[in-house]
Residue, then its C-alpha position, 0 to 999 in steps of 0.5 A: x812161680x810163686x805160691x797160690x798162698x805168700x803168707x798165712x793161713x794166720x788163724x786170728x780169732x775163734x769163739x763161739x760167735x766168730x772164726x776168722x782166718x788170714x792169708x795174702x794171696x797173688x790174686x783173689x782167691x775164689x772157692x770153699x772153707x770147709x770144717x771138719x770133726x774127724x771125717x765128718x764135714x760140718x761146715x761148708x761155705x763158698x769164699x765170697x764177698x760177704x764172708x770174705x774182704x780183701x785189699x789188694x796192696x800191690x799187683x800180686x799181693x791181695x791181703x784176705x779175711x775170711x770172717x765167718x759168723x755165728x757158724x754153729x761149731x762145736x766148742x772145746x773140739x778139735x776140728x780141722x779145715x780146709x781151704x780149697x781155691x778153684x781157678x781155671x776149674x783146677x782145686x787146690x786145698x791147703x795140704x797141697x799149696x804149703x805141704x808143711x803146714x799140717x802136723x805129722x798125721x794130718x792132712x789138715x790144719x786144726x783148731x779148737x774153739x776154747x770156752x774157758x781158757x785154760x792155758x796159752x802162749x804170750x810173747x813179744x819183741x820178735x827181732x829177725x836179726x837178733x842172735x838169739x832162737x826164735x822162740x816161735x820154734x818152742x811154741x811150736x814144739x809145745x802145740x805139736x806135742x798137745x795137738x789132739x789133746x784139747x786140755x793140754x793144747x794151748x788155747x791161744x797165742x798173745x802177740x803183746x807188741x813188736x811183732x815186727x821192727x820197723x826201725x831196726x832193721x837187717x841190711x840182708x833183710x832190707x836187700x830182701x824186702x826191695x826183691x819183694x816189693x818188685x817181685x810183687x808189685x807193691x804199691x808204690x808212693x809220693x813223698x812231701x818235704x823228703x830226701x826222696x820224691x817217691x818211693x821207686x827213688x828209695x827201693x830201686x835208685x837210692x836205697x840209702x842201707x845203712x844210711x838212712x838216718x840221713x834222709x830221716x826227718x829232722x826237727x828242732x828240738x829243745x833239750x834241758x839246758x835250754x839249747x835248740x839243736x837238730x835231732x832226727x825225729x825217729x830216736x832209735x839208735x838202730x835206725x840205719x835201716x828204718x822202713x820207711x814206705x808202705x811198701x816195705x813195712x808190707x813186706x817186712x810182715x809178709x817174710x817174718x811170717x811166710x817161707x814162701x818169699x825168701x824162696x824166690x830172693x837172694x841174700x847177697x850181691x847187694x852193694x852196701x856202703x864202705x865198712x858195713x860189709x862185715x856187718x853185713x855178713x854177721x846179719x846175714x847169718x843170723x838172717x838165714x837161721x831165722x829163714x829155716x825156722x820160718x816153716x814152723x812158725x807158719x804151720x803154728x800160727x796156722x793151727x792156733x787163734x792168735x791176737x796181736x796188739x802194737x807196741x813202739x816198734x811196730x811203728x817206731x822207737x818212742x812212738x807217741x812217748x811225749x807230748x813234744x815227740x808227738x808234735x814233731x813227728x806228725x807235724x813234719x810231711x815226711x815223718x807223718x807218712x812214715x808213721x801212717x804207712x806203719x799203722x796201714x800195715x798193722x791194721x793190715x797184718x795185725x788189727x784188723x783179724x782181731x776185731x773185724x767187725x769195728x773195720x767196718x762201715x766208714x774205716x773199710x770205706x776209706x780203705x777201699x778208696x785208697x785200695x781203689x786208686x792208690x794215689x796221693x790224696x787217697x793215700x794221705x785220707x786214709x792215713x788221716x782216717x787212721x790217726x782219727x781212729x780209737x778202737x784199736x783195743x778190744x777185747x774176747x769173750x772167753x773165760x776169763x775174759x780177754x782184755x787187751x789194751x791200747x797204751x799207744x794212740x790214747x796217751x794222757x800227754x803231761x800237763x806240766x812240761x811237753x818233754x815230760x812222757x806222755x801216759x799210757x792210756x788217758x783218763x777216758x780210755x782208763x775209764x773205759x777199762x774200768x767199765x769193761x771190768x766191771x761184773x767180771x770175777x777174772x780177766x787176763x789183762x794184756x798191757x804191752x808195757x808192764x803195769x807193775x814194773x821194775x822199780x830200780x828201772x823206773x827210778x833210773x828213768x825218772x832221773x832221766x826224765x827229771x833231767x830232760x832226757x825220757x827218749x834217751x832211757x826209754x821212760x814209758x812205764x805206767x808209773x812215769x804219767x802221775x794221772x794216768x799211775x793213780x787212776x789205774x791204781x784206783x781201778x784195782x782197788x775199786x770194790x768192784x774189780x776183778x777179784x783175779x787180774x793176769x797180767x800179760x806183757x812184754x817189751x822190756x827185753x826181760x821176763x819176770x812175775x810179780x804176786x802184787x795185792x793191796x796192803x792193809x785190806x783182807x779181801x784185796x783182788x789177786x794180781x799177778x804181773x806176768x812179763x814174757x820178753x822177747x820171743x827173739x830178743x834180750x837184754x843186754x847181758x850181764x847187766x840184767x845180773x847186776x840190776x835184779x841184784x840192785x832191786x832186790x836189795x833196794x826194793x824188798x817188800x818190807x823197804x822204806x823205799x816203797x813209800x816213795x813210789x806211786x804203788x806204796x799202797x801195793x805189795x809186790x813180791x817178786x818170784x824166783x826163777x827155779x834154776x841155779x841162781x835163783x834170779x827174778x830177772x830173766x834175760x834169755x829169750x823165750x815164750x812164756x807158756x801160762x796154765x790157769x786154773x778154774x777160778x782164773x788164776x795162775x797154776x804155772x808160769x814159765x818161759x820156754x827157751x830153746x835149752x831149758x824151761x824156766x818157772x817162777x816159782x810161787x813166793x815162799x816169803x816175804x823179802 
C-alpha cells in the first residue's frame, strides 16, 4: 500500500512573510499545519484551499503547496511542525506516515526563518547513475550535526541546475519509472509527428530502452562546410534513454527525491536489447546505492528551506544554446512536446515552491484547465502558456539578498550567425538584474553557468564555436554571446553595484573559487566566483589534472593572454585547494558548504565529499 506521502515534505521557502512546503500525496489531503517553539504550538491552520493548491497529475499522484503567508513566526529559532492528515476521521502526522523523517530526538521536522544569511549548502548536477556518492548524503550529515544550533545550521540549500537528467537516463531507472507511472496512474498523452501516437505505446507496448534516439526527433541542419545532413534534435550523446512524456519527467522527480516509490517496483526482469545487458547491471548497481541514500535525502529537504533554478538538463542537453537549436527543437511537433512536458514537471516539482505568488492568476488558470481535462488541446495550451512565460527568475529577501538567475528561457540569440550560442540573458532581462541590484551592499548571485569561468576552456569552445561546431563542446558560457559578456561586465562596474557579489554556480562538473575585482580602480566592488559541481557527478578524470595545469600556465594574472579575453578589465586570481596537490580545479563530487560574514562576504568556502572536505584557501599571491 502506498504511502499517505510519495514524496516530500520539501521545505521550499521560509522568510519572514512566507513559509511554503511541498509534498505529492495519493489523493488530497485534508487536516492541519501546526508550528511549534519547543512544546509551545504557535500556529495552527486547516489545510484548505486558500492556503493550500494542488494538481492532480495522474490518478494517485496529486502535487500540494502549502503557502502560508504573513504567519507571525519567529525568526532566527528553531521551530518545528507538523503536518496531520484526518481521513475517515482517523490522524496521521508526519512522524507517523515516514518515521525516518525526523532527526535522532525528535519527533518532529524543523526549520529556522533565517534574517541574515549566515551559511548554506550550494550544489547542482545530481546524476542518479553516475558512480560517485551522492553528495546530499554530506549535506545531510552537516544539518544533522548543527540541528539545534541556529548559528551554525545552514540557512539554506541552492539547487543551482540539473536537479534531475532528463536526457541521460539509467535502463534500471527508465524500467522504474514505467512501474510508476502505472502504479499511479500518471496522465497519459497524444503525440503529433512521432514514432509513437501516445504515450501508453511508449510506457507499455514499446518502451524503446536504449534505443530511444531513434524515435527522437530529426531535423536538417547545416554544419560548417555548408553540407545539409540529418542530426537528431536532442544533442546528448547519452540520449539512450531520453524521458520523453509528462509522465515520465513526473516520475523521475518523484524517485530522486522519495524512498517511498522504489518500495513497491523492481529492479530487474526487464527485457532490454541485445548487448546492453552488461550495461544494464552496471547501472543497476549504481542505482541501488542511490536508492539506500534516498531516506537522508528526504529527511534533509524536510528540515531546510531550498530553492532551485534549471539548468539544460533538467529539460535537455543544449536547451536553447543556439538561435538555430531553438528553431528546430521547437518547430518540430514532437521535440516541441518534449521540451514543454520538462517545463511542466519543473514548474511542478521545482518552480513553483520557490516563488508561488507569480503562479497565480492566468499561469494557475491555465493549469487547472489542463488539470481539469487533460487532453490534447489543454495540453498543448498549456505548454504554449509556459513558453510565453518570464518569470521564471526571482529572488529572497534575506540578507544578503538572494538573486537567482534565469540564463535559459531569455537568451540574447547572435545576430551575426544563427549557429553561433545564444547569450545567457538578454539585454532586458541583464537590465532587469541591473535594477534588482541596485541599493544593495551584498547580494549572492546564483548564475547555473559560472560568469566568471575557465579560461583555457572557453578558448577551447570558441574554437569550437568559430568552426561551426558550439553543440559539440558544449560552448554556453558567459563570455561565448559579446552583447550579453559586455553588458554583464558593465554591470559590475557600474558605480552603484554591490560592493559584495557571492557568486554561486554549477554545471561544469568541476568546482573552483575565483577572487575577481576590477583592475586599475581603488574602490572596486568584491567578487567572488563560487562553483560547486556535481553533488553526484564529475569530470572526466584525469583530464580536469591536466587542463588546471594548462590554465594556470597560459592565464596567470599578470598573462599577455588576458588582454585578449572580453574580462581584460578584471583581475581574476584563482584559489588553491588545501590539499596535497595544491590543485584549483576539483573534480570530485560534492556540496559546497559557504560561511558568510556580517558584511556578506566569504569566511570559508570548501566542498564537502563523502572522504574528505576540500577548501580553497584565500589567494597568498599574485600568479
Amino acid at each position: 500500500m502506498i504511502s499517505d506521502i510519495i514524496a516530500g515534505p520539501i521545505l521550499r521557502k521560509t522568510t519572514a512573510e512566507e513559509l511554503v512546503i511541498w509534498w505529492v500525496s495519493p489523493q488530497i489531503c485534508r487536516g492541519e499545519f501546526h508550528c511549534y517553539q519547543q512544546n509551545e504550538l504557535l500556529l495552527s491552520l486547516s489545510l484548505q484551499d486558500n492556503n493550500v493548491k494542488h494538481f492532480r497529475c495522474g490518478a494517485h499522484a496529486v502535487v500540494h503547496l502549502l503557502h502560508i503567508k504573513q504567519h507571525q513566526l519567529p525568526t532566527d529559532s528553531v521551530l518545528l511542525y507538523d503536518l496531520i492528515f484526518i481521513q475517515d476521521e482517523q490522524k496521521k502526522n508526519l512522524a507517523t506516515i515516514q518515521p525516518k523523517l525526523v532527526y535522532p530526538n525528535f519527533d518532529k521536522p524543523s526549520f529556522v526563518i533565517p534574517t541574515k544569511i549566515s551559511n548554506l549548502l550550494h550544489g547542482s548536477c545530481r546524476n542518479p547513475h553516475h558512480f560517485s556518492e551522492d553528495s546530499l548524503l554530506q549535506a545531510d550529515n552537516k544539518l544533522s550535526e548543527n540541528l539545534a544550533d541556529v548559528a551554525a545550521r545552514p540557512s539554506l540549500l541552492m539547487f543551482s541546475g540539473d536537479q534531475i537528467y532528463a536526457d541521460h537516463v539509467a535502463g534500471p531507472m527508465l524500467y522504474v519509472i514505467h512501474q510508476v507511472i502505472e502504479l499511479l496512474g500518471l496522465n497519459q498523452e497524444e503525440f503529433s509527428q512521432g514514432h509513437v501516437k501516445t504515450s501508453q505505446e511508449l510506457h507499455q507496448q514499446q518502451p524503446f530502452y536504449y534505443q530511444r534516439e531513434a524515435i527522437l526527433p530529426l531535423s536538417d541542419m547545416q554544419n560548417a562546410w555548408l553540407q545539409r545532413r540529418k542530426n537528431v534534435i536532442f544533442t546528448s550523446s547519452y540520449a539512450h534513454n531520453h524521458l520523453i512524456s509528462f509522465a515520465e519527467m513526473m516520475a523521475m522527480y518523484l524517485l530522486v527525491w522519495s524512498p517511498e516509490l522504489w518500495q513497491h517496483v523492481e529492479l530487474e526482469g526487464v527485457t532490454v536489447p541485445e548487448g546492453m545487458q552488461e550495461l544494464y547491471q552496471k547501472e543497476l548497481k549504481t542505482i541501488r546505492d542511490f536508492k539506500a541514500g534516498l531516506y537522508n535525502v528526504q529527511r534533509l529537504l524536510a528540515h531546510m528551506p531550498t530553492y532551485m533554478i534549471f539548468d539544460d538538463h533538467d529539460v535537455t542537453d543544449d536547451w536553447n544554446l543556439t538561435a538555430k537549436w531553438e528553431q528546430s527543437a521547437y518547430g518540430h511537433p514532437f521535440s516541441n512536446r518534449i521540451i514543454g512536458n520538462a517545463l511542466m514537471a519543473y514548474w511542478l516539482c521545482q518552480g513553483w515552491g520557490n516563488n508561488p505568488e507569480v503562479f497565480e492568476g492566468d499561469f494557475l488558470q491555465q493549469a487547472m484547465s489542463y488539470e481539469n481535462t487533460p487532453k490534447n488541446p489543454q495540453h498543448t495550451e498549456f505548454i504554449d502558456h509556459l513558453y510565453q512565460f518570464q518569470q521564471w527568475h526571482y529572488h529572497v529577501d534575506y540578507s544578503p539578498k538572494l538573486i537567482v538567475l534565469d540564463s535559459r528561457t531569455q537568451r540574447w540569440r547572435s545576430e551575426s550567425r544563427l549557429t553561433k550560442p545564444s547569450g545567457l540573458m538578454d539585454w532586458e532581462s541583464l537590465c532587469q538584474l541591473q535594477q534588482e541590484l541596485l541599493g544593495e551592499s551584498a547580494v549572492i548571485l546564483v548564475s547555473p553557468a559560472p560568469i566568471f569561468g575557465v579560461k583555457l576552456i572557453e578558448a577551447i569552445q570558441k574554437v569550437a564555436t568559430t568552426l561551426g561546431q558550439p553543440l559539440a563542446v558544449d560552448a554556453e558560457n558567459w563570455m561565448a554571446h559579446p552583447g550579453a559578456a559586455n553588458t554583464l561586465l558593465n554591470i559590475f562596474r557600474h558605480p552603484k553595484t554591490p560592493q559584495h557579489f557571492v557568486i554561486l554556480s554549477g554545471d561544469v562538473h568541476y568546482s573552483f573559487v575565483y577572487d575577481v575585482e576590477i583592475r586599475f580602480r581603488q574602490s572596486s566592488p568584491h567578487i567572488w566566483q563560487i562553483t560547486s559541481s556535481g553533488i553526484k557527478n564529475q569530470f572526466p578524470m584525469p583530464f580536469i589534472g591536466v587542463l588546471d595545469n594548462i590554465n594556470r600556465w597560459l592565464y596567470g594574472v599578470y598573462s599577455p593572454l588576458n588582454l585578449f579575453t572580453k574580462r581584460r578589465r578584471m583581475r581574476v586570481k584563482a584559489r588553491e585547494t588545501d590539499q596535497a596537490n595544491a590543485r584549483r580545479l576539483v573534480d570530485q563530487s560534492g556540496i559546497g558548504y559557504v560561511e558568510l560574514s556580517n558584511d556578506g562576504s566569504p569566511s570559508l568556502i570548501c566542498d564537502l565529499h563523502s572522504n574528505k572536505v576540500t577548501t580553497f584557501e584565500p589567494p597568498k599571491h599574485e600568479d
